[in-house]
N, C-alpha and C positions, 0 to 999 in steps of 0.2 A: 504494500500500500504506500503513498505518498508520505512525504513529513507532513504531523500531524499540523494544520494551516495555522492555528495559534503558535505553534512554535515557529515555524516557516516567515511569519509574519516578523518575529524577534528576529530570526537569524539577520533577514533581509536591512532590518533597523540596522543593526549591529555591524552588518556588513556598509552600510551606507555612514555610519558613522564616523567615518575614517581616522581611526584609532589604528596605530600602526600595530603591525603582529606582537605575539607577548614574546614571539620565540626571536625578536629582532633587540630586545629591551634589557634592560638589566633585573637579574631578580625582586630589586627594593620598588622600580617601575611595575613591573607584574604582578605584585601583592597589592601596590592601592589600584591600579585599574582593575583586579579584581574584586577586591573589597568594595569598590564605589560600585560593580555591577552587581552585586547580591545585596548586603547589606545597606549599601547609600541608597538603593532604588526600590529597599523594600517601604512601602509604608504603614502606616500603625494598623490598617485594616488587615492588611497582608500575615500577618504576626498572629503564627499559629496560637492559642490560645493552652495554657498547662496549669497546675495549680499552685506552681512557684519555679524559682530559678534562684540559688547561691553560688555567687564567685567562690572558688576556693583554689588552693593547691594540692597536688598528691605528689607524689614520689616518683623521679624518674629516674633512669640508667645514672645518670651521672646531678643530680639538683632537684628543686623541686620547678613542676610544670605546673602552669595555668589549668584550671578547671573548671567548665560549669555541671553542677548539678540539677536537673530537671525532674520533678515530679508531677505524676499524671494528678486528674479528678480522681476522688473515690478512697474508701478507706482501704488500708494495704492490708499483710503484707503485698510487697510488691516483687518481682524478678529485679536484678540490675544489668543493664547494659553498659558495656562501655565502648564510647564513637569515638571513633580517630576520623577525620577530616578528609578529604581527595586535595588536589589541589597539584600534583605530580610530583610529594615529598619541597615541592619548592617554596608555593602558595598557600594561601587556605589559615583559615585561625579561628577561634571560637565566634568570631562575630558572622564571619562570610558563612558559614554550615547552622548558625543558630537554628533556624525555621529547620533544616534536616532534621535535629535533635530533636527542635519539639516535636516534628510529625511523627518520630519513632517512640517518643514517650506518650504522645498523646494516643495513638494508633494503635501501640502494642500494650500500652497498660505498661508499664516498666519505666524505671526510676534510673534515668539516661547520666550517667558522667561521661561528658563529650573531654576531650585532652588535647590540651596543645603542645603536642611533637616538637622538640627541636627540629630545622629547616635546613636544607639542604643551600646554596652551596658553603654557609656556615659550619653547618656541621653534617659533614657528607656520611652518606653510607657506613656504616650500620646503624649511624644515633637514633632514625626515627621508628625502627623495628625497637630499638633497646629500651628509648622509652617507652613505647608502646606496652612491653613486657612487662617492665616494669610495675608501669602503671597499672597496669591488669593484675599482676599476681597482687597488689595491694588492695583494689577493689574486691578479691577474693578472699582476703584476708579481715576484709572490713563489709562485708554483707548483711550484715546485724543492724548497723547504723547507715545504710544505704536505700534500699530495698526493703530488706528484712525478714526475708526465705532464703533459701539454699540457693535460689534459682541467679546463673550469672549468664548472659549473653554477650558477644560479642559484635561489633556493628560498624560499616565503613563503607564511604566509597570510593570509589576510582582508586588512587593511591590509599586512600584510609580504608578500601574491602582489599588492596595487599597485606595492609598492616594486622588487617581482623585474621585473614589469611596466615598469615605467619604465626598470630599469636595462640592461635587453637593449634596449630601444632608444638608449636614449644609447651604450651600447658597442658596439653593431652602428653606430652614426655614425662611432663612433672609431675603428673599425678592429679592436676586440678581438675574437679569437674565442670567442664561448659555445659550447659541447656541446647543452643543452637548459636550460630552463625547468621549472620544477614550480610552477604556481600552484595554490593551495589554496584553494577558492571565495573568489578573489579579486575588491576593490573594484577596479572597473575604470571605470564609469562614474557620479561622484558625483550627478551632476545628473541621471541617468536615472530614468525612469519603467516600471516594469517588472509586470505582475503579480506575478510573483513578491512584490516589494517588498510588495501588500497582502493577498495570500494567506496569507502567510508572517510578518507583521510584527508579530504578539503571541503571547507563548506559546510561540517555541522557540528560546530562549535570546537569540539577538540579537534585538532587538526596532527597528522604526524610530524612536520615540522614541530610543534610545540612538545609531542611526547619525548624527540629525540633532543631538545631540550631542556625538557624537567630532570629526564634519564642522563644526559651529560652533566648537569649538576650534583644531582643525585649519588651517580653511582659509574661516569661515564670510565673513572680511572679503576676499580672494581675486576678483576682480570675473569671472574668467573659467573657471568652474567646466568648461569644455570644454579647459583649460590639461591638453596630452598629459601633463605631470608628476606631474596631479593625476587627469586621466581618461584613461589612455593608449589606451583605446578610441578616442579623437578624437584618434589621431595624425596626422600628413598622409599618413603612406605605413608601412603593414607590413609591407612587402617586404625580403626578407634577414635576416628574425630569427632566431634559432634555433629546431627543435624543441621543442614545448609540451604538456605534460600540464597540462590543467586539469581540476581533479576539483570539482565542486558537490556539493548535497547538496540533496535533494527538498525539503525543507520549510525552508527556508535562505531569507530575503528579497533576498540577493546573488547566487541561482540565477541567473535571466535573463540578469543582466548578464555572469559569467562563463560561459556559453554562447552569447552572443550573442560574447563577444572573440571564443573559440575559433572560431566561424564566419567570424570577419572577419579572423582567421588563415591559414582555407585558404583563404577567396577570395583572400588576397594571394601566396596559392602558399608559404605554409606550412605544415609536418608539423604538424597541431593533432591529438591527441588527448583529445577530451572524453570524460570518465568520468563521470558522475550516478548517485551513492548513494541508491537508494531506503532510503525510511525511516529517515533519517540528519539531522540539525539541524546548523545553523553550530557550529563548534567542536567536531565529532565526532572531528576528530584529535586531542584527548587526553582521548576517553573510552573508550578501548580496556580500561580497567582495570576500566571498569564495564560495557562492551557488549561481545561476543565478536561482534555482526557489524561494531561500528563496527573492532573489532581487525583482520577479517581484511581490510575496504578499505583501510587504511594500511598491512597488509603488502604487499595488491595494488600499491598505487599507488606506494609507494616501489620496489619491484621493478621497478615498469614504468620510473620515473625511470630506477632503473641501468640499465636496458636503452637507451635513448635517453642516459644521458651515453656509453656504449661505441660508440653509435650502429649 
């Protein structure tokens, strides 16, 4: 099917805006121009509605990292998630994904600690897996005054569904229980080759010039781009993960790859369900304000999350 015409109508905006590419800029350029297109352009209407939000910090690989904490309507206990951002490990920060968090807190019933990663080209390859980790094993350690059930979730997109990616299997190592996964047409495979990748790779919104710029920031000095941390697709064994929602989007250049994990999920005898939004582009989860069909996939998918963290 076509790009859904609410979306189509944004790209076309945005393409007429003549804003030069993020992949021509310097990192500290491509953080506010993307900060000014999510969160400067979101307004008060737009602002998903939850039953609170607290700044706080948690614990990361190497200091403490920025946190907000989101809870749903309703009395708890609750499950807890925890969302790591997309943004290509470059961009991206608790303000620019806020409306993401709330939609997965208010959607799934769950009590959302979103984390702000150290960034790449600052701090290259491996800091935003480490704190990722980090941050995770702490929320699993602190579920009592979070949530308030056993129940832990993991949650991400683009870059923040590698990160969710990596970190169920470092905690499935360690013995920690996950509930389920929500990867959000997530990086999974850096070094892959994929149609999608040239079908898809100008003109709807992520572009691959921009991916092989996030990834040269990121991780371009990195000699082993098949490294599970970086492409968790190429882990040794995915057996024992938890339940997985991975949702793609048709016209997305990271389609493939997140549909090829989720297959390599069930052959490892994991609960994967793949979901593929026709007529939808990368970063469709926080265009709900301009698309009413990209609104009603993220109402779906988040519901489906809470369903799978209750199991």
């Amino acid at each position: 099917m076509p790009v859904d015409p609410h979306i189509s109508a944004l790209l076309s905006m945005l393409a007429q805006s003549g804003a030069p590419p993020m992949w021509e800029g310097t990192p500290e350029a491509g953080r506010a121009q993307y900060l000014a297109l999510t969160h400067g352009a979101r307004s008060p209407e737009h602002v998903v509605p939850v039953a609170s939000t607290e700044d706080r910090t948690v614990p990361g690989a190497e200091g403490d990292l920025r946190a907000r904490v989101y809870r749903p309507e309703g009395e708890g206990p609750f499950p807890t998630v925890v969302f790591f951002h997309g943004g290509g490990w470059v961009i991206g920060d608790l303000d620019t994904h806020d409306n993401m968090a709330r939609n997965v807190c208010r959607g799934a019933g769950a009590v959302v600690v979103a984390v702000d990663y150290r960034l790449a080209p600052e701090h290259p390859f491996p800091a935003a897996a480490e704190d990722a980790v980090a941050a995770a094993r702490w929320a699993a350690q602190h579920l009592d005054g979070l949530g308030g059930d056993s129940r832990l979730g993991l949650a991400g997109d683009s870059a923040g569904g590698n990160l969710a990616a990596v970190v169920a299997q470092v905690l499935r190592d360690d013995g920690t229980k996950v509930a389920a996964q929500f990867l959000v047409y997530p990086s999974v495979d850096v070094a892959g080759e994929y149609p999608s990748r040239v079908e898809n790779g100008k003109g709807y919104f992520l572009e691959r010039d921009t991916m092989d710029w996030f990834h040269g920031h990121y991780a371009g000095t990195w000699e082993d781009a098949r490294d599970p941390r970086l492409s968790p697709l190429h882990a040794a064994d995915l057996a024992g993960l938890p339940p997985a929602l991975v949702v793609t989007a048709e016209f997305d250049p990271l389609r493939d790859e997140g549909e090829a994990y989720g297959e390599a999920l069930e052959a490892a005898g994991v609960q994967a369900d793949v979901r593929r939004y026709d007529g939808m582009v990368h970063g469709f989860f926080d265009m709900g304000a301009w698309s009413p069909a990209a609104q009603a996939a993220i109402d779906e998918s988040c519901a489906r999350f809470g369903e799978l963290l209750r199991g």
